[in-house]
Wavefront OBJ file of the C-alpha trace (Angstrom):
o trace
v 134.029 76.251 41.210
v 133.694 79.826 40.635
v 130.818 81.157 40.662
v 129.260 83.958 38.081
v 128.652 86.681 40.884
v 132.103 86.167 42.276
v 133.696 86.722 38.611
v 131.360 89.769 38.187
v 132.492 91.477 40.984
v 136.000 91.263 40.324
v 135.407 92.282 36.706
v 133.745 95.906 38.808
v 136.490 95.601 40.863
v 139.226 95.700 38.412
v 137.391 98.032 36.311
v 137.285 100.329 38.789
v 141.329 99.790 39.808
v 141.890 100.564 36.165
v 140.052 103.574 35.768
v 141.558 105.061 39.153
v 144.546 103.762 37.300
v 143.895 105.897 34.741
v 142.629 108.941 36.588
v 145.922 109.423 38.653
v 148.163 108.826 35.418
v 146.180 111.881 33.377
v 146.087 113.834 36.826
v 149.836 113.606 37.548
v 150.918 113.927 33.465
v 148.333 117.794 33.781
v 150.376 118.688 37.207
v 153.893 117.710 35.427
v 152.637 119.551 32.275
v 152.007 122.904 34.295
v 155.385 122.567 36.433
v 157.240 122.501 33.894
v 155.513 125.859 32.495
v 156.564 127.618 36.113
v 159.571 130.448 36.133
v 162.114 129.458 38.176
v 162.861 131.975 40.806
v 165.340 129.740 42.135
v 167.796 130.845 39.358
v 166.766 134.345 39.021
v 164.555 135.553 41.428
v 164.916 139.750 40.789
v 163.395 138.421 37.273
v 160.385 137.204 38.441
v 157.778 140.034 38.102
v 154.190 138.775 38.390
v 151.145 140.773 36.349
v 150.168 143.404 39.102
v 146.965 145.285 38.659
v 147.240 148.780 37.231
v 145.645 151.328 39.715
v 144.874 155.207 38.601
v 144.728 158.229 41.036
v 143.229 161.374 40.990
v 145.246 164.620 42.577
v 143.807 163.901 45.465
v 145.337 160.483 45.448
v 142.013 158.594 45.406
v 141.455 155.683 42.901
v 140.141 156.787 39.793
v 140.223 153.064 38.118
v 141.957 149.244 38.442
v 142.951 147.382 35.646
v 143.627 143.915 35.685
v 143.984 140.904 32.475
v 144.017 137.389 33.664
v 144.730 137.962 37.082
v 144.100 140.661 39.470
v 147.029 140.781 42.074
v 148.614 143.314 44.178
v 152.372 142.057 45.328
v 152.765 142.615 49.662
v 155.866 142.303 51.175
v 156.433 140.055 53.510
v 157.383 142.040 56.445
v 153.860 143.870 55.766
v 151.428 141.195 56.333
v 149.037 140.834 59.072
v 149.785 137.598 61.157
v 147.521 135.147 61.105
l 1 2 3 4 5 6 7 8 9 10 11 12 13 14 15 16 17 18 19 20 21 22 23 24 25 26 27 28 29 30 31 32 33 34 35 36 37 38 39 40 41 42 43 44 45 46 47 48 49 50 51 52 53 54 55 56 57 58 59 60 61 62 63 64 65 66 67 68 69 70 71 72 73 74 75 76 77 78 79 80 81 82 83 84
């Protein structure tokens, strides 16, 4: 009764299922991972200081040199943001 192609593709079929399976279980397990890694600045928000980037200036108050390691951020307050 069944017939060979039919039983092929539902072997691709599953296959497939199963790897997508697969895919979201590794992809959801990496996003967990790097939660759990996050500070909390629900508990104690004045502790949270993100890496800035160093900047240098002259007399003259010109910029002599940035610095920056992993990431190169400069923290804005809200209030001083342009609108969108």
């Amino acid at each position: 009764m069944d017939s060979p192609r039919l039983v092929r593709i539902l072997r691709i079929a599953a296959g497939t299922l199963a790897c997508c399976c697969l895919l979201f279980l590794v992809l959801g397990g990496s996003l967990y991972y790097r939660s759990t890694t996050l500070p909390d600045i629900r508990v104690d928000q004045p502790a949270f200081r993100p890496a800035q980037t160093s900047v240098v200036y002259a007399a003259d108050r010109s910029v002599l040199a940035t610095w920056h390691a992993e990431q190169d951020r400069t923290v804005v307050a809200f209030d001083k943001m342009l609108p969108a």
